[in-house]
N, C-alpha and C positions, 0 to 999 in steps of 0.2 A: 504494500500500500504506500502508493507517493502521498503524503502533508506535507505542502510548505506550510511555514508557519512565518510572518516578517509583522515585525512589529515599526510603526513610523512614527511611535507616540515618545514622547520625555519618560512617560510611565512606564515603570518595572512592570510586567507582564512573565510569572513560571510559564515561560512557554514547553519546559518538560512535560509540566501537569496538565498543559491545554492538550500537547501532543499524545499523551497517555490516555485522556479522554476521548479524544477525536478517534483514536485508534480504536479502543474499546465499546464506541459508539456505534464505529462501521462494522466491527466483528457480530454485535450484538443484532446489527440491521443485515448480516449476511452480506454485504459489500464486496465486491469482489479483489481480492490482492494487489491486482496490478489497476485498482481506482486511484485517480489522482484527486486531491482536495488542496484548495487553497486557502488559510485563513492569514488575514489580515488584519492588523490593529491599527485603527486610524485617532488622530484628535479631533475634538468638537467640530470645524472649523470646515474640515475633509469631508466630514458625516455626515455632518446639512448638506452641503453640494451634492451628496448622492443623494441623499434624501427628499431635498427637489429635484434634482434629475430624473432619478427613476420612478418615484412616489408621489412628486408633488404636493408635498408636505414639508411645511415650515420646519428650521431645526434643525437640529440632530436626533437622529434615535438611537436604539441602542445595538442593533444589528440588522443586518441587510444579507439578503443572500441570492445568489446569482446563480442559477442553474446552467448547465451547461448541456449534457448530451440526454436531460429529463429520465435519469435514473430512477428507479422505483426499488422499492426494498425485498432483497434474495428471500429463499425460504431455508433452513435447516437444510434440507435435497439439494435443492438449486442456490448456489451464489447469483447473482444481478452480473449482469455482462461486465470487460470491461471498459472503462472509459472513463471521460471527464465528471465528475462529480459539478465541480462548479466551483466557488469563491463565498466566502463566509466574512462579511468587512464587522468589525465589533469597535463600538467605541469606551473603550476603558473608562473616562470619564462620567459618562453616563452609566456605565453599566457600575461607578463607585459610588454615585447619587442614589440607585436603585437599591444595590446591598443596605446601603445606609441607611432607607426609608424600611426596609425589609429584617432588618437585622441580624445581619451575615455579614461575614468576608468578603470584598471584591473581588478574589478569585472566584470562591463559591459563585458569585454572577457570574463572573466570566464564563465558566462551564456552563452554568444553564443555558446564558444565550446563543455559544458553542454547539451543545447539545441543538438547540432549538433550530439555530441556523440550517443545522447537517439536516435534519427532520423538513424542513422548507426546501435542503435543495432533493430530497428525495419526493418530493410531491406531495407532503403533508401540508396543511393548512388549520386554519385557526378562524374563519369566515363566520361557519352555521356552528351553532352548538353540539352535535352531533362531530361534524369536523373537530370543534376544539377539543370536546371530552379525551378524542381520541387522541388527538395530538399531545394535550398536557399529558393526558394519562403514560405512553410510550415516552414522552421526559421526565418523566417523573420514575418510571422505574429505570428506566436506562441511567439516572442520575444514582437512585439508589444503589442499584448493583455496583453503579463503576467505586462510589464510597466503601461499600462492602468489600470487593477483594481488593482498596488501596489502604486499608486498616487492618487487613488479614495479610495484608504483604509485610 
C-alpha cells in the first residue's frame, strides 16, 4: 500500500500514527496492497481556497477528500482492484478547535477526520440519515479497533 503522507502546516502533525491508521483503515476496508493514498496537511488559509473551490463554502473546514479512480470497499474474499484511492487534504488547525470543543487530543481528531476522509474517498457519504448512520457507525468502529490493537501493541 503506497500513503504519502506531507505535511505544509508550522504544526507538528505524528504522521507515524496518521500512517499506522491510514494503513489499518484500508486493511480493515479490504483495500487493495498496491492502492495509492494521498494525505495532506494544509493551514487555515490553503483550506478555504479548497473549500470554495470545490464546495463553495466560506472558510476553512476540517477535511476535504478527492476521489480519484471511485474505489469502493473489498470484501474478506475479494480485495477492491488496484489503483488511485484519491487525496485526503486535513487542516490541523481546525481539526485542534474541534478536539478542543470535543474534548480530546488533536491527534485523536486528526485520525477521525483521516478515518473519515479514506471513508469519503471510498464512496461513503454522510447526506441522508441512513447514509450517515452508516458512515459514523464504520468510523466509529474502525477508530475503535485501530485504538484497541495500538494499546495491545
Amino acid at each position: 500500500m503506497s500513503i504519502e503522507i506531507n505535511n505544509e502546516t508550522e504544526i507538528s502533525v505524528d504522521e507515524a500514527r496518521v500512517l499506522r491508521l491510514a494503513t489499518f483503515a484500508l486493511n480493515e476496508l479490504h483495500i487493495h496492497p498496491q492502492a495509492d493514498l494521498a494525505i495532506v496537511f494544509v493551514d487555515e488559509p490553503a483550506m478555504e481556497v479548497l473549500h470554495i473551490e470545490w464546495m463553495d463554502e466560506p472558510g476553512p473546514t476540517d477535511v476535504l477528500s478527492f476521489p480519484m479512480d471511485e474505489l469502493r470497499p473489498g470484501t474478506e474474499g475479494e480485495l477492491t482492484p488496484a489503483g488511485l484511492l484519491g487525496d485526503i487534504v486535513v487542516c490541523p488547525q481546525v481539526a485542534a478547535k474541534q478536539a478542543e470543543a470535543a474534548g480530546h487530543e488533536t491527534i485523536n481528531e486528526i485520525l477521525l477526520l483521516t478515518t473519515h476522509g479514506i471513508l469519503h474517498l471510498l464512496g461513503f457519504d454522510h447526506a441522508e440519515p441512513e447514509e450517515e448512520k452508516e458512515m459514523f457507525g464504520l468510523q466509529k468502529a474502525i477508530l475503535e479497533s485501530f485504538y484497541a490493537a495500538e494499546s495491545a501493541a
